[in-house]
Every structure is written in C-alpha cells, then in structure tokens.
C-alpha positions as CSV (number, residue, x, y, z in Angstrom):
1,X,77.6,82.6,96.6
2,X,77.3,86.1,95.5
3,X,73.6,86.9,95.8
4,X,73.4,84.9,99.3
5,X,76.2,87.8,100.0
6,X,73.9,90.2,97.9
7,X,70.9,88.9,100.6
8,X,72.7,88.9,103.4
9,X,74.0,92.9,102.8
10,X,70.6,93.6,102.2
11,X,69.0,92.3,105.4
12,X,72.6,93.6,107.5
13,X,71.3,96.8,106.0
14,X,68.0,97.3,106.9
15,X,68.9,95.8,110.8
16,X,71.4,98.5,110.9
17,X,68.8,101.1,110.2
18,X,66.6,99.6,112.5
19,X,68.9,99.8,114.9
20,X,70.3,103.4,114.1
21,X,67.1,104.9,114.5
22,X,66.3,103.2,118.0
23,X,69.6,103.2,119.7
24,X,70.0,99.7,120.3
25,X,73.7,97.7,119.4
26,X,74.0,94.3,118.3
27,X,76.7,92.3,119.7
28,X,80.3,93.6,119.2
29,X,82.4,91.7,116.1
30,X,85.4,93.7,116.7
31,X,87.3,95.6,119.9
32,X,90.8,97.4,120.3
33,X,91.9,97.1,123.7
34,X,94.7,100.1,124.3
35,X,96.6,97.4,127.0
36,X,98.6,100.1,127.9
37,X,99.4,103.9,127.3
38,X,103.2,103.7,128.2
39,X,105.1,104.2,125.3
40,X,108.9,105.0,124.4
41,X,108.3,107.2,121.1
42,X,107.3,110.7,121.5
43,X,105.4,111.6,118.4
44,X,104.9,114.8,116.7
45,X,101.6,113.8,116.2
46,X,100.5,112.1,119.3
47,X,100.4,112.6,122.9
48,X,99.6,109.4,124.6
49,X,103.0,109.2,125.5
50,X,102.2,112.1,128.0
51,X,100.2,110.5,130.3
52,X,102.3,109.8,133.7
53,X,104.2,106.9,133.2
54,X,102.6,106.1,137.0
55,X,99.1,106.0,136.0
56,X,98.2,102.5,136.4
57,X,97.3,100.1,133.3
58,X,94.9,97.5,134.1
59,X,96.8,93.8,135.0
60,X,96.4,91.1,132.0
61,X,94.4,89.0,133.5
62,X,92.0,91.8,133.9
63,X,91.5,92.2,130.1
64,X,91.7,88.2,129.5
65,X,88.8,88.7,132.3
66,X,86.8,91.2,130.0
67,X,87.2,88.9,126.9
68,X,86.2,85.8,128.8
69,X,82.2,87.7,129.2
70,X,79.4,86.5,126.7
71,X,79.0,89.3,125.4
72,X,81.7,88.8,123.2
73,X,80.3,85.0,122.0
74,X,80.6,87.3,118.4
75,X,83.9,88.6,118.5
76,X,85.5,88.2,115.3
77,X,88.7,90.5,115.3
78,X,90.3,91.5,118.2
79,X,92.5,94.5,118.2
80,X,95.8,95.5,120.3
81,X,96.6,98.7,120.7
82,X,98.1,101.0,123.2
83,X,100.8,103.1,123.8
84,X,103.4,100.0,122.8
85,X,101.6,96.7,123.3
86,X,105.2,94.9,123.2
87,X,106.5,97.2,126.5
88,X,104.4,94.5,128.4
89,X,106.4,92.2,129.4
90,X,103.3,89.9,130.2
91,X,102.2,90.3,126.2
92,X,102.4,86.6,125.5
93,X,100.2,86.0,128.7
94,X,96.8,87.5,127.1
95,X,97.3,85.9,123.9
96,X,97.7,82.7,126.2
97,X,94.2,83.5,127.7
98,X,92.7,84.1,124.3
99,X,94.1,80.9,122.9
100,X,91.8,79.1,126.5
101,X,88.9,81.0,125.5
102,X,88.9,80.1,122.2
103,X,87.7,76.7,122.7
104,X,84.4,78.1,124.5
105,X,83.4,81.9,124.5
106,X,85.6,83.3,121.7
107,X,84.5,80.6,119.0
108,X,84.1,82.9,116.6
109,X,87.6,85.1,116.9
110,X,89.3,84.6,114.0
111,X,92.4,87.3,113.9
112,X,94.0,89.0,116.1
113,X,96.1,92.6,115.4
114,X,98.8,94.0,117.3
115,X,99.8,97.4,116.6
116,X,103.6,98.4,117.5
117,X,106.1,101.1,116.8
118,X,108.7,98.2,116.0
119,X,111.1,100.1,118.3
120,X,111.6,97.4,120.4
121,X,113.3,94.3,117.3
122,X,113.9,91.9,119.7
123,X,111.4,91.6,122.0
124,X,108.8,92.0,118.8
125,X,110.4,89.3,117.2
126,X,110.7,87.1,120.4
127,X,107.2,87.7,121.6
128,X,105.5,87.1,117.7
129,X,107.4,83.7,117.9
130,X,106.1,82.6,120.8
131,X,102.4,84.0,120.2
132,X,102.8,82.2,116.9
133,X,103.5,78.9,118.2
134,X,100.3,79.3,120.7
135,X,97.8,79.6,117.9
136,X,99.4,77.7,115.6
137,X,96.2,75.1,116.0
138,X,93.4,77.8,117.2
139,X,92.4,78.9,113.1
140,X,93.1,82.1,114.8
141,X,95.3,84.4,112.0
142,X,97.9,87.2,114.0
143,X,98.2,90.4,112.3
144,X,101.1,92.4,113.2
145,X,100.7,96.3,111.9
146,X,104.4,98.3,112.3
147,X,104.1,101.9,112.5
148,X,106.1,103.3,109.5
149,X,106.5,106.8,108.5
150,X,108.8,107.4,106.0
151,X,111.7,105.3,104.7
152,X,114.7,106.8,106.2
153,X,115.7,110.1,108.6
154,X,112.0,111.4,108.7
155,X,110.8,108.4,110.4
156,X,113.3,109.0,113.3
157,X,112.5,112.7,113.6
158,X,108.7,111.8,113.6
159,X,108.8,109.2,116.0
160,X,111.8,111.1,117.9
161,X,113.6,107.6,118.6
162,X,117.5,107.5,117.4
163,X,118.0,105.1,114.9
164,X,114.0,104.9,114.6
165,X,113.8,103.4,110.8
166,X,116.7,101.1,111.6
167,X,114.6,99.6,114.4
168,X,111.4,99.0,112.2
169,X,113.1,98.0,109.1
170,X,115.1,95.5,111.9
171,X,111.7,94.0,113.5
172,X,110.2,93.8,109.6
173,X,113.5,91.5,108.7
174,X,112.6,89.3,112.0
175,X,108.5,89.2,111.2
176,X,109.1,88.1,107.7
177,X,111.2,85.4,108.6
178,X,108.4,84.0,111.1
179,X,105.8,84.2,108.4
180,X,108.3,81.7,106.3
181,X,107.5,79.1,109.1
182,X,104.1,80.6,110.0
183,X,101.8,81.1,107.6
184,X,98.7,82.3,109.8
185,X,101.2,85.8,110.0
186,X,99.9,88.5,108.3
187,X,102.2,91.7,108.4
188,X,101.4,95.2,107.4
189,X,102.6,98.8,107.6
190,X,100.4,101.5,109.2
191,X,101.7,105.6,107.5
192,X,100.5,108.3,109.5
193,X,100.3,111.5,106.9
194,X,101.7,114.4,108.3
195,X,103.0,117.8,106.5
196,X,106.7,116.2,107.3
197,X,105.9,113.1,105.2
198,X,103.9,113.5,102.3
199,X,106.7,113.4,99.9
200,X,107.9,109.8,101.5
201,X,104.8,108.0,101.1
202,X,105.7,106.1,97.4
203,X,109.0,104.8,98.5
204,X,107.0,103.7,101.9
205,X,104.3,101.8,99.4
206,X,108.0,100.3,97.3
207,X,109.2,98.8,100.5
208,X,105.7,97.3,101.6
209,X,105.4,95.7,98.0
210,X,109.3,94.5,98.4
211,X,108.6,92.5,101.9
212,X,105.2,91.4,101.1
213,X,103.5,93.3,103.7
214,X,100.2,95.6,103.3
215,X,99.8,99.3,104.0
216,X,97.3,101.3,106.0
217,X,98.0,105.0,104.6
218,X,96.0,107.8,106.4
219,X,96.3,111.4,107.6
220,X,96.7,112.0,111.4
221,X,93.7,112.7,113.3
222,X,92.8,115.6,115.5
223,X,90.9,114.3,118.8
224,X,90.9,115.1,122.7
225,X,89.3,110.8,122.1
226,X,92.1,108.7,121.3
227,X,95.2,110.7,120.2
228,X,95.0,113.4,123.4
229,X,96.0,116.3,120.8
230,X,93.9,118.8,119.9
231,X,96.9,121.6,121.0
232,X,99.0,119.9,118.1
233,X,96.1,121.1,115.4
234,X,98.1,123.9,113.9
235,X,101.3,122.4,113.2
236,X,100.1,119.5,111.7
237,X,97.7,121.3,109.7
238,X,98.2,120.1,105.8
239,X,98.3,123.4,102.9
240,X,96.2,123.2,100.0
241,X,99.5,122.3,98.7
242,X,100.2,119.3,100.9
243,X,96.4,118.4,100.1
244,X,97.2,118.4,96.4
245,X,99.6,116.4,96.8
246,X,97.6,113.8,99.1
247,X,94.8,113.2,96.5
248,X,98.0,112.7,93.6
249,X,99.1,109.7,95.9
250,X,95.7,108.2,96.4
251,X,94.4,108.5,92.7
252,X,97.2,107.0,91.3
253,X,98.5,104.1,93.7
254,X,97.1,100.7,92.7
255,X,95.5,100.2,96.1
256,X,93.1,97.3,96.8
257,X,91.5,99.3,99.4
258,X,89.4,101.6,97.0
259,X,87.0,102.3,99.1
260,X,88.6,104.2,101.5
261,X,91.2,105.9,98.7
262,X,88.0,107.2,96.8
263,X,86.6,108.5,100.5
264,X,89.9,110.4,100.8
265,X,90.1,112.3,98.1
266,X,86.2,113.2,98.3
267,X,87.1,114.4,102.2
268,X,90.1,116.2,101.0
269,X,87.8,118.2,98.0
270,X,85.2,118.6,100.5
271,X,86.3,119.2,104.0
272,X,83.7,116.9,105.3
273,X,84.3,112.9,105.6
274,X,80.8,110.4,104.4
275,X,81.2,107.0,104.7
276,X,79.3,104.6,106.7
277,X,80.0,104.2,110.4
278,X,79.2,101.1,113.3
279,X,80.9,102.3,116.1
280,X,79.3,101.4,119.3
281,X,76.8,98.8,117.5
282,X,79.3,95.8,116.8
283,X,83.0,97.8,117.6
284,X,84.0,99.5,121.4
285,X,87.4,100.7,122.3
286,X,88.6,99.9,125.7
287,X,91.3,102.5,127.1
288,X,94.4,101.2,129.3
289,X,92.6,102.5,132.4
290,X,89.2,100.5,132.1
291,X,87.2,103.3,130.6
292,X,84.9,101.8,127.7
293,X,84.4,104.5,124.4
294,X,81.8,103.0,121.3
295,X,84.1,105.3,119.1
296,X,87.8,105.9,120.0
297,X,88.0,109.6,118.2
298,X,84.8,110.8,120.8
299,X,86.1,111.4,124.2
300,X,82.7,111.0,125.7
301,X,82.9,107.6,127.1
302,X,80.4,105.6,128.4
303,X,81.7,104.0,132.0
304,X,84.7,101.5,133.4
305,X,84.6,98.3,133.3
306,X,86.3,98.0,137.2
307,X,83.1,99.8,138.0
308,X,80.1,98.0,136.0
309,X,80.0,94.6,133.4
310,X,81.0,96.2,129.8
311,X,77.6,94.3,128.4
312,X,75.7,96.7,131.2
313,X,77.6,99.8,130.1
314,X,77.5,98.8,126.3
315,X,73.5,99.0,126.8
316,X,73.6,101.9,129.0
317,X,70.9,105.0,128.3
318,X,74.4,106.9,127.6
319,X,75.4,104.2,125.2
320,X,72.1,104.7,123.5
321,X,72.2,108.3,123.1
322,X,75.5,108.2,121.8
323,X,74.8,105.5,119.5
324,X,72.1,107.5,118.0
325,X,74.4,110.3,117.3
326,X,77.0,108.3,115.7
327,X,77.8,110.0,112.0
328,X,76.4,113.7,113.6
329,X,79.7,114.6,116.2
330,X,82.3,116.7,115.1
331,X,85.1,113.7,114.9
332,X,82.9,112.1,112.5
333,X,82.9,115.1,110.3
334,X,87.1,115.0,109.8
335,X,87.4,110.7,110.9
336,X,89.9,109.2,108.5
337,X,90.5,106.1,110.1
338,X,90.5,103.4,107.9
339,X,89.9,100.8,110.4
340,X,86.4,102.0,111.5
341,X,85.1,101.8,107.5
342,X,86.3,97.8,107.9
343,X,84.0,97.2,110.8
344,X,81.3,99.1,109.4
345,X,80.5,98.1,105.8
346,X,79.6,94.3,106.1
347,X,77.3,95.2,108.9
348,X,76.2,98.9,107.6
349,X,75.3,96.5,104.5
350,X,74.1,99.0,102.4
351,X,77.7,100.6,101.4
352,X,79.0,97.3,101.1
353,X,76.3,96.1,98.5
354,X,76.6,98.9,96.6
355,X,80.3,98.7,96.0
356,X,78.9,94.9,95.5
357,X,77.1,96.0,92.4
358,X,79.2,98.5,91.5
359,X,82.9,96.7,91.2
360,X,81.2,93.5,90.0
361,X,81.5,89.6,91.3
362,X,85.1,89.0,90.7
363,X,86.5,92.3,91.6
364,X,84.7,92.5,94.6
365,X,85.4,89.4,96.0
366,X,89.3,89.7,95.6
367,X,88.8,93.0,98.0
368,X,86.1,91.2,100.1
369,X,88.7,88.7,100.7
370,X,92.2,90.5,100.7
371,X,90.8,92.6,103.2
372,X,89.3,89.8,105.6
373,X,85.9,91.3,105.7
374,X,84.9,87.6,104.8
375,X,84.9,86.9,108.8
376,X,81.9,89.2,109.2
377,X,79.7,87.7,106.9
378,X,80.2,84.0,108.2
C-alpha cells in the first residue's frame, strides 16, 4: 500500500507543478461555502458580524443549485462556514439536497464540516440530530468544529456573548451524546490565538482530550479576504513574549498534526509562513453573497456565481493569473490556516511524500488517516 501512496504523491506532484507553472486547476476536492454572514457573536478578532444584517444571503436552494454542477463530480469534503451556519433556520434543508445529490453528482463527497460558535445549544443539537439521521446510509461522515477560546470567562469576553463558554460547553454535552448513537459524527474544537488567550490554550487541549473531540489551534489572521479586519491589526498584535510563549505550546503538546505545529513555530522564528499551498487548483471559497474567491484570505475574487457558471469563473483568465500567483501575495506570507495545508499536501504531493519518508510507514499512516487525508488519495 505504501509505495502505490509513495507513486501516487509522486505523480500528484509533478501534475501540480505542471499545473502551477501554466495556470490551469484541476477539479475542486474541497469548498467552504460561507451560507451566511449573519452572526450573533461579535468578536474581538473578527468583523463579519459587521456587515448589515440586511445584505441579502443567497436562498438554500441556491447553494444546493451550485453543488448540483459537474464540476464538482470530485468533491470530497465539503465545508460550512459563515457567520453562524446554525442561524439558518433552513440548515437541515441543504444537507437534505446534499444527501439527493449524493446518489449522482457528489459520488465522491465523503464528509461534510460545519463550523459554529455553539452559541445557539439547542438548535445545534436539534439540527445535528436531524442531519445525522439523513446520512445515516450516504457513507457521508459530519464533522461538527465548535469555536472554543478559552475554558471559562475569556471565552465570553472574546466572543462578547453572556454566558458564552456555558453555551459551547452546553452544545459539546448534546454533540457527544449524538456520536453515542451516531458514529459517522466527528466533533472537534477550533482555538483562535489571540494575546487574550495564550495562557488558556492547555486547559482548552485537557477538555478536548476529556470529551473526545480534536483541536484546531491557530493564531488569528489578518485579512480584508475572509475576516474583514485589517483595522483590528494592532491590538491583536502578539509580543515577542506572547510569541515565546506560542512556540512553548506547540513544541511540547503531543499533537498528531505535526506538520502544521512544526510550520508554526518556523513562521513564528521567521516572520514568514512556507508550506505548500492548492488554493484555487482543487479548493474555492464561496462568500454568502455569491462571490467565488480560490483563496479565502485574498480579497481579490474572481466573479459571482448569480452572474456566470462557477466552472466558467473557476477557469477564467482572472482565475489563471491568480492561480499562478498563489504562494507570492502578501496573505500567503503570514497564512496560518491549518485547513488550507489539509487540501494542499495530498495533491501538492511533494510535501506530503516527503513527510512520507521522513515519519516512516506506520507513523505516517496513523496521521494520514486520523486526519482524513485518506479521501484525497482514493
């Protein structure tokens, strides 16, 4: 099994450089679709919550519309995002779509994550059930990713929601008594470093290891793309003390995710972020107005998709030239989103074959697998 893995990394990598070089995608693997940009937090970190609540998000059946093209025959992870996913009260309706298009153009779909404050217990708990039951015979895995920044008072003052840990700690009880009954539920915590929260991250990593639940650990990110917050730069900056204290956590947890901890702490020495990158060649993020980005940190965006077919705009000249540049903008420079480096490094290849070689078989497959990059290489 290993060296047709081996192979196959080998030939993913020099397609990729093929493809880097001439500007031309492949089919996307993965998505995140921001469903809407309405949220009830207000986070010191983040200002999509600043948008006018009147600013239309495009109706469900619009986005079951855009999954339903052939261009995404490949899909293999589908992401949720928004704002709060679960403020739509019409949730359970896409995943209802997604579980019709299984059967024909999304074939190859194999998880589904939703990414949520947690704010709202009963309605996350309520609508997981009943998206549960729906692909309980699909193969198709749910992910469900609560935001959680500290363990306690912080997280509330972070997220500026009363009672805001409470609420999280309230949806996690709920989630991990589906999983009991659902198996295909895989439930994770997603810490966003700020200078508020570096000394909570340990007893965030204590409570994920006591519920069972993985962690996504990572600084904020500085973007007009995806975060609207470039004004915010200066008081979330992080002091050579605070980055001290960052590469402490990341060298000594016992993460399974070494890749990215190792990338960390060389960004955080460095000032400048290297790791492989796909964006725009088999991942696009789709904002809650329509408007189609290959990367979700550049704001430079490539078209709507109530004004052109996303396959059209996905091939675009502008696509091209922005594909090319991919690695080169600023955002890529600082980008420490952990999510990106998933997409990348079965189809990048070359990365991936190299940490192949370097953690050996046994090793390597317990991460390959743990971190469901198995889906890419099917």
């Amino acid at each position: 099994m290993l060296s047709k893995l081996a192979i196959r990394l080998l030939v993913n990598g020099l397609r990729f450089q093929y493809q880097k070089r001439t500007g031309r995608p492949g089919r996307p693997q993965a998505i995140s679709l921001e469903i809407t940009h309405r949220c009830i937090a207000k986070c010191l970190m983040c200002n999509i919550w600043k948008i006018p609540w009147e600013v239309a998000d495009l109706p469900m059946e619009k986005w079951v519309r855009l999954l339903a093209s052939h261009f995404f025959s490949d899909l293999r992870e589908l992401d949720i995002t928004g704002g709060e996913p679960f403020i739509r009260t019409d949730l359970p309706d896409l995943f209802e779509g997604i579980c019709a298009l299984k059967h024909g153009n999304l074939k190859s779909l194999q998880s589904v994550a939703v990414t949520t404050n947690a704010l709202l217990p009963s309605r996350v708990v309520e609508y997981t059930g009943a998206i549960l039951k729906m692909l309980e015979k699909t193969g198709i895995d749910l992910v469900v990713v609560c935001a959680m920044d500290a363990v306690g008072e912080t997280h509330e003052r972070i997220r500026h929601v009363k009672d805001a840990w409470s609420k999280v700690n309230q949806s996690i009880e709920g989630l991990t008594g589906l999983r009991e009954k659902y198996p295909h539920l895989i439930i994770g915590l997603k810490t966003t470093i700020l200078p508020i929260n570096i000394n909570e991250l340990r007893g965030i990593v204590r409570y994920a290891d006591s519920k069972g639940l993985f962690t996504i650990v990572s600084p904020c990110i500085i973007t007009k793309g995806r975060y609207l917050n470039p004004e915010l730069a200066d008081g979330l900056a992080f002091s050579p003390k605070d980055i001290r204290a960052m590469i402490r956590f990341y060298e000594s947890r016992p993460s399974r995710w070494r890749f990215h901890d190792e990338r960390l702490v060389r960004y955080f020495k460095t000032g400048r972020m290297r790791k492989p990158c796909t964006c725009g060649f088999n991942y696009l993020f789709v904002r809650s107005t329509g408007e189609v980005y290959l990367c979700p940190l550049i704001s430079e965006g490539v078209g709507n998709i109530k004004d052109a077919p996303i396959d059209v705009l996905f091939t675009s000249p502008k696509a091209s030239r922005i594909r090319r540049g991919i690695g080169r903008f600023p955002e890529c420079r600082g980008c420490t989103e952990p999510g990106l480096e998933r997409y990348a490094l079965p189809y990048e290849g070359f990365a991936y074959l190299f940490l192949l070689l370097k953690m050996g078989r046994e090793a390597f497959l317990r991460l390959h697998r743990h971190m469901g990059l198995d889906k890419y290489l099917t």
